[in-house]
TISELUM-21789 format. One record per residue (C-alpha): y, x, z; residue number from 1. Coordinates in steps of 0.5 Angstrom, whole numbers. Each point is the difference from the previous one (the first is absolute). Layout:
((Y X Z) NUM),
...
This chain:
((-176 135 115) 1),
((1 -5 -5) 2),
((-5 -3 -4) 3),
((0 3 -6) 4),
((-1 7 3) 5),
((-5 -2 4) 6),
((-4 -3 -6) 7),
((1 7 -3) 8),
((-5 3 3) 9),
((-7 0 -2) 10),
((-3 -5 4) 11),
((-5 2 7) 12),
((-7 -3 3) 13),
((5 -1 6) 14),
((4 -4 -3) 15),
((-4 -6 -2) 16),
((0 -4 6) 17),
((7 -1 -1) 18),
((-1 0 -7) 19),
((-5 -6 1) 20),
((6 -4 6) 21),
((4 0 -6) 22),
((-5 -3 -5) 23),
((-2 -6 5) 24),
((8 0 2) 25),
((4 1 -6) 26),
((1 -4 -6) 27),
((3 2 -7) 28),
((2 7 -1) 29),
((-1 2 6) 30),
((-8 -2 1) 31),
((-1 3 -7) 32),
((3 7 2) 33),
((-4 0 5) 34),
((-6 -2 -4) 35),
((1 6 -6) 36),
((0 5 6) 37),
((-7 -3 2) 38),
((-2 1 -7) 39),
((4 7 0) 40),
((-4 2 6) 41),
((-7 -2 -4) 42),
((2 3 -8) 43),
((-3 5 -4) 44),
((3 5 4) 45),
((-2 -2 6) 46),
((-7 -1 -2) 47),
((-2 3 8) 48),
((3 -6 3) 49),
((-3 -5 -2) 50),
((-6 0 5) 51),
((3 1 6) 52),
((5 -6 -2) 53),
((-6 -4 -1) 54),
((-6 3 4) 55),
((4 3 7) 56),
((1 -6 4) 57),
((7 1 2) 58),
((4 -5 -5) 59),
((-2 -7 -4) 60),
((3 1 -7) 61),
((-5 -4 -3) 62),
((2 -7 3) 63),
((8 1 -2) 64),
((-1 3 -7) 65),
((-6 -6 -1) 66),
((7 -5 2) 67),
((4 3 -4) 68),
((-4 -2 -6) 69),
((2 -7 2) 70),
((8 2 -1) 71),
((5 -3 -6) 72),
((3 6 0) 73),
((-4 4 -5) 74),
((3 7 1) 75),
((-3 0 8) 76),
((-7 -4 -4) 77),
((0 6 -6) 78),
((0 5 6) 79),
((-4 -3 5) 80),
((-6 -1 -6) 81),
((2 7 -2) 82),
((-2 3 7) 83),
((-6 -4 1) 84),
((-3 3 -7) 85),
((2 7 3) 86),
((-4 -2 7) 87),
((-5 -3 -4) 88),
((-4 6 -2) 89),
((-3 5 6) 90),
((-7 -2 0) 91),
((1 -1 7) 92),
((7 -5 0) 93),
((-5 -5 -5) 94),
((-4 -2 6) 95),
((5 -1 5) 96),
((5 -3 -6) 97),
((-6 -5 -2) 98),
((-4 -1 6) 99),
((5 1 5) 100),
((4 -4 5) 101),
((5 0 -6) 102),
((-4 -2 -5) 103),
((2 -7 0) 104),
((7 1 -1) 105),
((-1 5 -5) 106),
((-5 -3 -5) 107),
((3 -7 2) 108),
((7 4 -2) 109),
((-2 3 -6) 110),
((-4 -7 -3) 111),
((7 -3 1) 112),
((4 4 -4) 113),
((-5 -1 -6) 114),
((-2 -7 0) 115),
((9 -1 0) 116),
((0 4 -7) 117),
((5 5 3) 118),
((1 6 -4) 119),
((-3 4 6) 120),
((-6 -3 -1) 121),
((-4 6 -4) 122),
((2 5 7) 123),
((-3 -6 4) 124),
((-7 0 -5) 125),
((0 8 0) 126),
((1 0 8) 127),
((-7 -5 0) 128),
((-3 4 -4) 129),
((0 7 3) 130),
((-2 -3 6) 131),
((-6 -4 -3) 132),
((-2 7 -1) 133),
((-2 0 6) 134),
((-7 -4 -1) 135),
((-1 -3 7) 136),
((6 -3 -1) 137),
((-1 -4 -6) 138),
((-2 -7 2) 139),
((4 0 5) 140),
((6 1 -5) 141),
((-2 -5 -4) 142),
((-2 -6 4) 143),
((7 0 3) 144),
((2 -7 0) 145),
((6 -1 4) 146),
((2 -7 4) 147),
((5 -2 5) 148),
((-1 2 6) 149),
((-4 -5 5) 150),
((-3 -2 -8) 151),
((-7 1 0) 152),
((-3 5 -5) 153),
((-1 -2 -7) 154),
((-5 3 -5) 155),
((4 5 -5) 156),
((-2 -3 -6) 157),
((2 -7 3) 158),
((7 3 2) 159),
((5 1 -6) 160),
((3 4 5) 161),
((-5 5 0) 162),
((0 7 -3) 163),
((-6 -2 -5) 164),
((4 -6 -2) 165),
((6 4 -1) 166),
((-4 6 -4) 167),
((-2 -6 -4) 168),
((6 -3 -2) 169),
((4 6 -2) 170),
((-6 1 -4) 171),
((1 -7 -4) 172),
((6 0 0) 173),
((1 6 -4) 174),
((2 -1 -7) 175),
((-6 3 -4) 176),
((4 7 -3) 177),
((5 0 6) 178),
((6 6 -3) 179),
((-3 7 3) 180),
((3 3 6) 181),
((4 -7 2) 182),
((-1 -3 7) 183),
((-5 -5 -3) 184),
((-4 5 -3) 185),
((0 5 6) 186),
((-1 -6 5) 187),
((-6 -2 -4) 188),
((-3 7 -1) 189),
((0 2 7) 190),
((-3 -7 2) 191),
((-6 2 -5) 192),
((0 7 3) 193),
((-1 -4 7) 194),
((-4 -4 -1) 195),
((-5 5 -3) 196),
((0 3 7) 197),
((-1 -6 2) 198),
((-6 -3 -4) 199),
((-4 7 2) 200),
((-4 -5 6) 201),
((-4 -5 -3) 202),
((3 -5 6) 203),
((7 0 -4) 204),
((-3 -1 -6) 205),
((-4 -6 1) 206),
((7 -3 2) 207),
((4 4 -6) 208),
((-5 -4 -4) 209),
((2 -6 2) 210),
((7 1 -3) 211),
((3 1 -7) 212),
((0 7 2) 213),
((-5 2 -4) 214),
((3 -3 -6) 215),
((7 3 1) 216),
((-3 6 -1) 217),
((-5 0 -5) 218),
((6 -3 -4) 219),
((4 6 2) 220),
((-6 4 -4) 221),
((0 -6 -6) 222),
((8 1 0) 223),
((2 7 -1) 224),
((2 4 -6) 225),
((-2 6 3) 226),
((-7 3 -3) 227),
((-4 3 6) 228),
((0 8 -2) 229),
((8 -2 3) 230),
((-1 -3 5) 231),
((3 4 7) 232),
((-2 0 7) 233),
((2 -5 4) 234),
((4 -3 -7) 235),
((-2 -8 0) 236),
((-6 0 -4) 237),
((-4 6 4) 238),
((1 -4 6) 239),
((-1 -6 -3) 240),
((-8 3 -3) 241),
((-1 2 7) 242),
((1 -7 3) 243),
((-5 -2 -5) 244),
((-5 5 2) 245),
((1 0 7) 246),
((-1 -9 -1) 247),
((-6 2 -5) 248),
((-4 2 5) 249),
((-1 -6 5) 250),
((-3 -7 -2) 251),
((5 -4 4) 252),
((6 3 -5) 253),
((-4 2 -6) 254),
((0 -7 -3) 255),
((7 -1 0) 256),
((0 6 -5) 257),
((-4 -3 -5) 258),
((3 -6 0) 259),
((6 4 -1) 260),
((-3 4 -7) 261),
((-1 6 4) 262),
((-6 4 -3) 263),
((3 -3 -8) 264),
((8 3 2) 265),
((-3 7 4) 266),
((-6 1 -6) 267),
((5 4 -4) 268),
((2 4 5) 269),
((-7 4 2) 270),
((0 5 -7) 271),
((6 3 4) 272),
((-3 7 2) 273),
((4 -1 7) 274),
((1 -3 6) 275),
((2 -7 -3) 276),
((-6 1 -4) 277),
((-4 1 6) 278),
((4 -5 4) 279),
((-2 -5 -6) 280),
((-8 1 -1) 281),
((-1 -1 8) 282),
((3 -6 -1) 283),
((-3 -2 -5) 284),
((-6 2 3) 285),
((1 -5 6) 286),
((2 -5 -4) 287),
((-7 0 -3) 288),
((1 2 -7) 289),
((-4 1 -5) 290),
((-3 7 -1) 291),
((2 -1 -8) 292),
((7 0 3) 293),
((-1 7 2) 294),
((3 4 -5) 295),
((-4 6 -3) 296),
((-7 -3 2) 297),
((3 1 8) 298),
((0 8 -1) 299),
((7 0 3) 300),
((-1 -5 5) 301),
((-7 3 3) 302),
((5 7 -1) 303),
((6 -2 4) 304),
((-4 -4 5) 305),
((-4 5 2) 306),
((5 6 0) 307),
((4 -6 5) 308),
((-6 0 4) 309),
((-1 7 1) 310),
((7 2 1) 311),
((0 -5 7) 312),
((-6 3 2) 313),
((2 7 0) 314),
((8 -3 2) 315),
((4 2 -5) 316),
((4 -3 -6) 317),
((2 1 -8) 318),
((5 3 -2) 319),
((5 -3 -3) 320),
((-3 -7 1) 321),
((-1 -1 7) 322),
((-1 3 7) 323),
((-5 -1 5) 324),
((0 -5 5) 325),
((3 -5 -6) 326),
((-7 -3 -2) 327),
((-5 -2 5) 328),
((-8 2 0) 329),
((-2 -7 0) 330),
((4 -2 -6) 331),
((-3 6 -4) 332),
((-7 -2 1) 333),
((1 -7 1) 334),
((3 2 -8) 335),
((-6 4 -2) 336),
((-5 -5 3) 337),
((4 -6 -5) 338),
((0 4 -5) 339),
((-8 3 0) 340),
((-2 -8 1) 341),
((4 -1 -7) 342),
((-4 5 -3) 343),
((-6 -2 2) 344),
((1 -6 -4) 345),
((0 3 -6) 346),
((-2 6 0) 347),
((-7 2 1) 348),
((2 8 1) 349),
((6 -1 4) 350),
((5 4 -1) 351),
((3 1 6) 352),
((-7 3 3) 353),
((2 8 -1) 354),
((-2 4 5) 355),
((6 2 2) 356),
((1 -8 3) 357),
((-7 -1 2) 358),
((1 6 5) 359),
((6 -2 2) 360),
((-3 -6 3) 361),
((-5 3 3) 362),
((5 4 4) 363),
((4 -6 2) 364),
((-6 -4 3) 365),
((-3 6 3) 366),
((7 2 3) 367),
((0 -7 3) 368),
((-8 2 3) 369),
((2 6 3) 370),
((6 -3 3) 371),
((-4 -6 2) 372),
((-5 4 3) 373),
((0 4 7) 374),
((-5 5 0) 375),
((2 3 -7) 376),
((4 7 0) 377),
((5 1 -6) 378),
((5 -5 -2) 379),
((5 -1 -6) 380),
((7 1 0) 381),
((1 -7 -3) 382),
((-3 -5 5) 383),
((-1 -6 -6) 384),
((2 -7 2) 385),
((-7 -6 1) 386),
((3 -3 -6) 387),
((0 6 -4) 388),
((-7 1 1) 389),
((-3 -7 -1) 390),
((4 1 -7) 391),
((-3 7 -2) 392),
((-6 -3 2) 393),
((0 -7 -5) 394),
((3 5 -6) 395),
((-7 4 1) 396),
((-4 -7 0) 397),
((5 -2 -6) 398),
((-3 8 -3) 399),
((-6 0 1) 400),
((-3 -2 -6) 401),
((3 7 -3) 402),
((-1 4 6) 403),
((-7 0 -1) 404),
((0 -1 -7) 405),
((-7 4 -1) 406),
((0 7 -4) 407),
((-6 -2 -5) 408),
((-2 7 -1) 409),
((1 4 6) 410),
((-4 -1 8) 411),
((4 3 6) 412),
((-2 -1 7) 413),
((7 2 1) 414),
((2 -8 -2) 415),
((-5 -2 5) 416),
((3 5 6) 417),
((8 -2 -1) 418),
((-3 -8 -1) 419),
((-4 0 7) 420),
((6 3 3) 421),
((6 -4 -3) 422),
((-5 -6 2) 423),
((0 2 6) 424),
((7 1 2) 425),
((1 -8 -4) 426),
((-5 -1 5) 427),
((5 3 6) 428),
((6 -4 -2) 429),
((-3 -6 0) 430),
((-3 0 7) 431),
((8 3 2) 432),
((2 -6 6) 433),
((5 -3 -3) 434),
((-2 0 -9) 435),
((1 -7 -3) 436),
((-6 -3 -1) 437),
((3 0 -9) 438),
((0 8 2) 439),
((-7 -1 3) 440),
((-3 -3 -6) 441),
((3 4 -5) 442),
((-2 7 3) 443),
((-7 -2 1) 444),
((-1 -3 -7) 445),
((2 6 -2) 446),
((-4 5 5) 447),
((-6 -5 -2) 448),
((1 2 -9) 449),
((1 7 3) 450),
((-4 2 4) 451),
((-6 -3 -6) 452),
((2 6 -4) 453),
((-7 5 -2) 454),
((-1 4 -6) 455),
((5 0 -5) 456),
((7 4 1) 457),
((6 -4 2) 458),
((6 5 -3) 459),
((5 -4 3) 460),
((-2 -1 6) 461),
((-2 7 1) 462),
((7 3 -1) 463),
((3 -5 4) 464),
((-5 2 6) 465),
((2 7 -1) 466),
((7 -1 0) 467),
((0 -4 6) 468),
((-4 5 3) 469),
((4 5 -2) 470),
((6 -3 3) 471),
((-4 -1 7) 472),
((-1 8 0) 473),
((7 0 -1) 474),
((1 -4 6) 475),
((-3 3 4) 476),
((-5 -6 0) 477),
((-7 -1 2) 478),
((-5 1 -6) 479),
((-5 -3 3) 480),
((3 -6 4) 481),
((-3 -5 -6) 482),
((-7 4 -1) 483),
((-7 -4 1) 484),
((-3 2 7) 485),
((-6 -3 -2) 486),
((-2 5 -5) 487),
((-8 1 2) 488),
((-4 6 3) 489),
((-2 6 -3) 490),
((-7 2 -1) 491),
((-4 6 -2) 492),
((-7 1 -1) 493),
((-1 -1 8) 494),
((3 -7 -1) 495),
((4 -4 3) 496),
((0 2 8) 497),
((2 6 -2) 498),
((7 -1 3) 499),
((-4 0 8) 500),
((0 6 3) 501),
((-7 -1 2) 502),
((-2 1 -7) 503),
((0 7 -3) 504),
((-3 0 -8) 505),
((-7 3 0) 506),
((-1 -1 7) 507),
((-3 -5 5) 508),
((4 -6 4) 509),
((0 -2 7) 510),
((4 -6 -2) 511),
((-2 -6 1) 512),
((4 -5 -3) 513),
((-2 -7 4) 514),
């Protein structure tokens, strides 16, 4: 049979292990032939295939595909990029592509496409970017850092080798409006789209703030022609917003932002009534803005936050804007926390005190108790992390002074319930083994205020309880998980050893109580 008929059938699993001696044998046309079949075999018709490739045990096609990135000849290095992206994206290949026996060939592989400028340089970014999907695997990818063999190993950003050198010289080197659609500007947007992966730990964005990363895409923002209400998923700008927020959130990156002029080039971007809008006013938050920065008196602001907050919690996205698993809930509350200090500082009724999201704060701390405490029954379908409980907790601190803002004309034993019984749940959480000692003094200077309620209605504080507790029904939860045990006896005419069974009113007792 000759070659070319034997090429014209559509490639078969069975047919890798000498597709692969061909790759590792042959150079020039031959290999690259063999390489398109690999790719054939892992295309957009033959989605089915590309778990077993990777994930069966039979055949190794990373190692030889990672090698071919190194080839001259760009036909065998366009395919072999071609067939890593395709491999790249079943949840179950990113761990053995990243984290496997051949992660060092294949991020090694596809760092140094990149950092030699090729024209493939934005598939080896894309490629990096659907495995960064994968968490677990984002430190690992960001501190490769290769050596020589026999070398010893050198801290990435002391390596300019390194993929986080290599991300940043691709960044600075970028003309400042590189033309739309050309290499440069794709090897540039899809880098952005990485390192927004990757910057979601606050290990990768203490070193990310160590470089002009933050700059470079802050200037991105400074730079674009394009008004935000335009701005496309996964266009240069979204990513780049993205990478500011994700930086914004931790104090080893944070700082390389406002020395770039973040908060004054993002400002603008919070009037947006979208996902960049929202993107904006989180990050302006972190970054410590002003509360007059916020626009329209922070309505927007407490609005799009708290909707955020509750769509993680009940695990569903935004339509049209961003789907759930995008946002963490960490960085809403953190976001709300931030922007409820803000508040407190210049307004005395804090506008992000409705009783919508002081209720939502109730609910992911006593979510947080309930998970945390063995002998209570019922539970929540979203299980809060510690970090967004000890926010929740700091943003009702932050609140308190309009919580419990008094009703000067009504009295309610109503507020005085809901205050012991939210106190008490405050109380809970900060005995939980594990709370931070910053959560604990919070939740229990805001169980001290609280617990001091008497006489006076507190409207907001009531109907935020009634919310909490509605939602606790509908949970299935314990209601009387936070309640006092030590409400008193009750007495009668008999007094108050009525309770013993030796007592009968009207009748003589045969107790004697020593």
């Amino acid at each position: 049979m000759t070659e070319g008929k034997k090429n014209s059938k559509p490639p078969q699993l069975d047919d890798i292990p000498e597709l692969l001696r061909t790759i590792e044998t042959e150079k020039g046309e031959k290999s690259a032939a063999a390489i398109k079949r690999i790719y054939e075999l892992c295309d957009v018709g033959h989605k089915q295939n590309r778990v077993p490739m990777v994930c069966s045990g039979k055949w190794d096609v990373l190692t030889p595909l990672a090698k071919c990135l190194t080839q001259e000849s760009g036909d065998g290095r366009h395919l072999a990029c071609l067939a890593l992206n395709n491999l790249s994206i079943p949840t179950e290949n990113k761990r053995v592509m990243a984290l496997g026996p051949a992660a060092k060939h294949v991020i090694g592989g596809l760092c140094k496409v990149i950092a030699e400028d090729k024209q493939e340089s934005y598939l080896c970014c894309i490629c990096l970017m659907n495995l960064s999907f994968l968490e677990a695997s984002i430190t690992t990818i960001l501190q490769h850092s290769p050596v020589d063999d026999g070398a010893a190993p050198i801290p990435a950003l002391e390596n300019p080798d390194s993929l986080i050198r290599v991300l940043e010289k691709l960044l600075s080197n970028s003309p400042s409006n590189p033309k739309s659609g050309s290499g440069k500007s794709e090897g540039v947007r899809w880098a952005c789209g990485l390192i927004k992966n990757l910057a979601k730990s606050e290990e990768n964005a203490i070193l990310f703030g160590k470089t002009d990363i933050p700059k470079c895409v802050v200037d991105n923002l400074r730079n674009t022609s394009t008004p935000p209400s335009r701005w496309t998923s996964n266009s240069l700008e979204d990513f780049s917003l993205f990478v500011v927020l994700n930086l914004s959130q931790w104090d080893g990156s944070k700082d390389a932002l406002v020395d770039a002029g973040a908060v004054e080039v993002i400002k603008p971007i919070m009037v947006e009534g979208d996902l960049q809008g929202l993107k904006a006013t989180m990050a302006c938050a972190f970054l410590g803005a002003a509360w007059y920065d916020f626009p329209e008196g922070g309505q927007p602001a407490n609005k799009a936050v708290s909707e955020l907050m509750t769509n993680i919690v009940e695990k569903k996205g935004k339509d049209g804007q961003y789907a759930y698993g995008v946002f963490k809930l960490y960085t809403a509350t953190k976001a709300f926390r931030d922007l409820c200090i803000s508040a407190k500082e210049m307004e005395a009724n804090s506008p992000m005190a409705t009783p919508s999201s002081v209720a939502l704060c109730f609910q992911i701390v006593s979510d947080l108790v309930l998970a945390a405490t063995d002998e209570a029954e019922g539970g929540s379908k979203y299980v809060p992390d510690a970090m967004s409980a000890e926010y929740c907790v700091q943003a009702i601190e932050a609140m308190l002074p309009t919580i419990l803002a008094k009703e000067e004309n009504r009295r309610s034993v109503q507020s005085e319930k809901a205050a012991s019984e939210i106190a008490n749940m405050l109380q809970a959480y900060a005995n939980i083994s594990g709370t931070s000692s910053k959560a604990q003094s919070s939740a229990r200077n805001a169980a001290e205020q609280i617990k001091s309620v008497s006489g006076n209605a507190r409207q907001i504080l009531e109907i935020a309880h009634d919310l909490w507790t509605q939602y606790r029904k509908r949970e299935g939860q314990p209601l009387d998980q936070f309640i006092s045990r030590d409400a008193g006896v009750e007495v009668d005419e008999s007094g108050p050893l009525d309770f013993l069974p030796c007592v009968s009113s009207g009748s003589g007792s045969s107790c004697v109580i020593a």
